[in-house]
C-alpha positions in Angstrom: 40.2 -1.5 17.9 40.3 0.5 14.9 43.1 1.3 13.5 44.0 3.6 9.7 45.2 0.5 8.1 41.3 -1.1 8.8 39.6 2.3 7.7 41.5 2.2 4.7 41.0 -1.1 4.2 37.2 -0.7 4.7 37.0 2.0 2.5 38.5 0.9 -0.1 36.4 -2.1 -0.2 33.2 0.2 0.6 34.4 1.6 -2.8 35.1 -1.1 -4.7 31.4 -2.7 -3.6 29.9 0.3 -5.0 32.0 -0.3 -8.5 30.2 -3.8 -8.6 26.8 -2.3 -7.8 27.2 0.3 -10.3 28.4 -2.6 -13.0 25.4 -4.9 -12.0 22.8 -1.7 -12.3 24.0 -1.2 -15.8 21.9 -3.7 -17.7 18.8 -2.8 -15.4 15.7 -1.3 -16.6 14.2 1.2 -16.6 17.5 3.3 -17.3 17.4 6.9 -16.0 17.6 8.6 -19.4 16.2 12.4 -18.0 19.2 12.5 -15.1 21.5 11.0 -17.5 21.2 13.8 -19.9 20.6 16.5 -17.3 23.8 15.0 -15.3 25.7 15.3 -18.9 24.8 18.7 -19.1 25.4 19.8 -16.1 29.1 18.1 -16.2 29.6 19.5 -19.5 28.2 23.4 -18.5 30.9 23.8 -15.3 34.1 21.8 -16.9 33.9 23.1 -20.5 35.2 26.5 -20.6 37.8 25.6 -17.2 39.3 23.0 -19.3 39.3 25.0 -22.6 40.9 27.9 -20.9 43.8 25.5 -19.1 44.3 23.2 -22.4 45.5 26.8 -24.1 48.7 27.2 -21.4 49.5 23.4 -21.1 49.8 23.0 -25.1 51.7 26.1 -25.2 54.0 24.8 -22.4 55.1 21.8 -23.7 55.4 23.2 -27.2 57.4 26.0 -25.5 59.5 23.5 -23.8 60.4 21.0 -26.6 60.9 24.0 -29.1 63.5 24.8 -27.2 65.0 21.6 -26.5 64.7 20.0 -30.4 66.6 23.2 -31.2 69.4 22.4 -28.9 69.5 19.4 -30.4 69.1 20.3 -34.4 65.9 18.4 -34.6 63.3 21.4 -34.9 61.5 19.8 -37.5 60.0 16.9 -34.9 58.4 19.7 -32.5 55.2 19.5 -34.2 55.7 15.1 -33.4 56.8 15.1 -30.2 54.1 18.3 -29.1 51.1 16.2 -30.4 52.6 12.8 -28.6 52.7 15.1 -25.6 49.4 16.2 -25.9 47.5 13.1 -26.9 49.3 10.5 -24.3 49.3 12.5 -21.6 48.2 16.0 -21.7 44.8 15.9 -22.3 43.9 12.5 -20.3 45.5 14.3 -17.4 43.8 17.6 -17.7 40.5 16.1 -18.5 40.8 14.5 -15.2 41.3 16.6 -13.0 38.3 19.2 -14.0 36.2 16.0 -13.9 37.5 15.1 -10.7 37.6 18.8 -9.4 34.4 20.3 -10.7 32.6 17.5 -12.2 33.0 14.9 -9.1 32.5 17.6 -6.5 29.2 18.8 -7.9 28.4 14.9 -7.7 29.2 14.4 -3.9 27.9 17.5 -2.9 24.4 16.9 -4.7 24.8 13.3 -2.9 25.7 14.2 0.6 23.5 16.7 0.8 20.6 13.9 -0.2 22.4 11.8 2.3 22.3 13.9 5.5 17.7 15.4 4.2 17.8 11.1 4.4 16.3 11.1 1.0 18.7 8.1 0.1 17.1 6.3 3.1 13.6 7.4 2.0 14.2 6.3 -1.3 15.0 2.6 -0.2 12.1 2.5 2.1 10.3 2.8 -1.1 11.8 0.3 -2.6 13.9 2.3 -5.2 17.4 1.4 -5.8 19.7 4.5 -5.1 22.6 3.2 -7.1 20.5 2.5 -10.1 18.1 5.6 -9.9 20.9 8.8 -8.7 24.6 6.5 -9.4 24.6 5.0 -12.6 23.6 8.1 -14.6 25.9 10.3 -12.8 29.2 8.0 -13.5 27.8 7.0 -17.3 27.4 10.9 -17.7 30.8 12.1 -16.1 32.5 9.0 -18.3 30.7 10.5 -21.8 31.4 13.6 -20.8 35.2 12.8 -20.0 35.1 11.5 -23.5 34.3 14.6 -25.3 36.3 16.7 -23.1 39.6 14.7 -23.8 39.1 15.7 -27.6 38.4 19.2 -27.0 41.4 19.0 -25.2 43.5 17.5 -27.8 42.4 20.1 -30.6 42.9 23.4 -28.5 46.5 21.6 -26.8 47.4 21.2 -30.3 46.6 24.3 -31.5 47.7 26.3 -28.8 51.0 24.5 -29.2 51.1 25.3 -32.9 50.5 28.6 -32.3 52.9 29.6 -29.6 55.8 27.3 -31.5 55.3 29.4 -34.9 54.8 33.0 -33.2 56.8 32.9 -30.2 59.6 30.6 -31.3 59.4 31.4 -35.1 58.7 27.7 -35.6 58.5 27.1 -39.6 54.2 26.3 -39.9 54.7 23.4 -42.8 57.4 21.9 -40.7 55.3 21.6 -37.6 52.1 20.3 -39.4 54.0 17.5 -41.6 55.7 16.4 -38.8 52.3 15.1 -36.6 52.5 11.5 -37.7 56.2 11.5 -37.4 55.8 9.7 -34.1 52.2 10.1 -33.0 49.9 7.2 -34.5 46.2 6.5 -34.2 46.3 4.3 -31.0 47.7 6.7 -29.4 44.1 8.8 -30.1 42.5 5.6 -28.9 44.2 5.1 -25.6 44.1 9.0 -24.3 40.4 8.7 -24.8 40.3 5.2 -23.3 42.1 6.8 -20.3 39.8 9.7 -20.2 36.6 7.2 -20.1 38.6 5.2 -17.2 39.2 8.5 -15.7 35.7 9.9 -16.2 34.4 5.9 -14.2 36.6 6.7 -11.5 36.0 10.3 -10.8 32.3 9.3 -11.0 31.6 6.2 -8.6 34.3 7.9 -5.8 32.7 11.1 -5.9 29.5 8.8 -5.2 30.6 6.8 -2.7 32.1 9.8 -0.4 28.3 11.6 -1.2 26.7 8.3 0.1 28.0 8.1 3.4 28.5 11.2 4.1 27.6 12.4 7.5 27.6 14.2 10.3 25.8 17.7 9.1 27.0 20.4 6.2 30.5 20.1 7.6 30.3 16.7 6.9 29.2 16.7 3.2 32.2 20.0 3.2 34.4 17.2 4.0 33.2 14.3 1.8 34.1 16.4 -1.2 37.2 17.3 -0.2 37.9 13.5 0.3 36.6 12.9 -2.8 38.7 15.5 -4.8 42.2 14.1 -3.6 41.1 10.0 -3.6 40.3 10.7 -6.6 44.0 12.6 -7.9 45.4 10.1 -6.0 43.8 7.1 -8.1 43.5 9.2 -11.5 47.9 9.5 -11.2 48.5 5.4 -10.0 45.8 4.1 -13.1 47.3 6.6 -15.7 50.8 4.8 -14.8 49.3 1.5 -15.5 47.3 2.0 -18.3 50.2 4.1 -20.2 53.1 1.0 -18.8 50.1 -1.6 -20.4 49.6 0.5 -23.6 53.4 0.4 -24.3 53.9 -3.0 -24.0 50.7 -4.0 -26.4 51.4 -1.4 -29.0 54.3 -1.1 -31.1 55.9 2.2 -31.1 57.3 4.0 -34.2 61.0 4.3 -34.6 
């Protein structure tokens, strides 16, 4: 009898047997270079401007919020630090995400389920053509490149958005709040927000595939695929980020 422990259990494993198949279909040749760079520009044409326009209010929230708080505190001169650690840890992996995952990964399922439930996928290994290697692997290389780029467009506008709201709305000092970026920020920290965002950019990628894949059950059931998709894939994104950023402090030394 089937319980929600075993479904969970079975999907999770569904999922993590797909992460292998992707992995293995890596190396194989002939590599799908056209979808890879159609799927790339796709990605990049439906999360570029969405993530642009929310990087703007999130910089200008945390510089809002710790402009406020150094000057309680009589340290205004490390907002400009403390914005950019903000931004570059945590900010931009996290936003990055969560278009990849909510525009990105839903395009992915969608286009997949709706192959699923024509039975082109079945066609397709009938024919003796590998699914994973000819639709899967480009989609979750492109959403990961993509996830890339996107976390640095994030960091430039969050940082800029910051500077600007801390100098005219808070009447932040500009020098100040420029000089002050390597006060506590340091290159890893670069490194691991765009080592998050290509984690990020894998996982969004092989679960919106894998809830595409089996979809079923009509248009209602690709509908609800990509819901699925959507929140497994916050769900994951939030645990992963915890690990990765408890990992990350332990391995790199922090300045003082």
């Amino acid at each position: 009898m089937a319980t929600p422990v075993t479904g969970v259990l079975r999907q999770s494993g569904s999922l993590f047997a797909l992460a292998l198949d992707v992995l293995r279909a890596l190396p194989r040749r002939p590599f799908q270079v056209k979808e890879f760079i159609q799927q790339s520009w796709f990605l990049a044409s439906v999360t570029i401007l969405p993530t642009a326009l929310v990087s703007i209010p999130f910089g200008a929230v945390i510089a809002l919020q710790l402009g406020t708080l150094t000057r309680q505190l009589g340290a205004q001169s490390y907002t400009g630090a403390a914005s950019v650690l903000a931004v570059l840890r945590e900010a931009s992996p996290i936003v990055t995400a969560l278009l990849i995952a909510g525009a990105g990964g839903s395009a992915i399922c969608a286009d997949l389920g709706s192959r699923k439930i024509r039975e082109e996928i079945d066609a397709m290994e009938v024919l003796g053509i590998s699914p994973i290697q000819r639709l899967v692997v480009p989609r979750v290389l492109a959403s990961m490149l993509v996830a890339v780029l996107l976390n640095g467009l994030v960091s430039v506008v969050g940082v800029v958005g910051g500077y600007v709201f801390n100098v005219i709305v808070q009447g932040g000092t500009p020098g100040a709040y420029i000089a002050s970026f390597t006060a506590m920020a340091q290159l890893p920290d670069l490194w691991a927000g765009e080592l998050k965002a290509l984690v990020f950019g894998a996982i969004a990628g092989i679960v919106a595939a894998h809830k595409g894949l089996t979809a079923g059950g009509g248009p209602k059931g690709v509908g609800d695929a990509v819901n699925q998709s959507v929140v497994i894939t916050f769900m994951l994104l939030f645990v992963v980020n915890f690990v990765i950023t408890a990992v990350y402090f332990q391995v790199v030394p922090q300045k003082l």
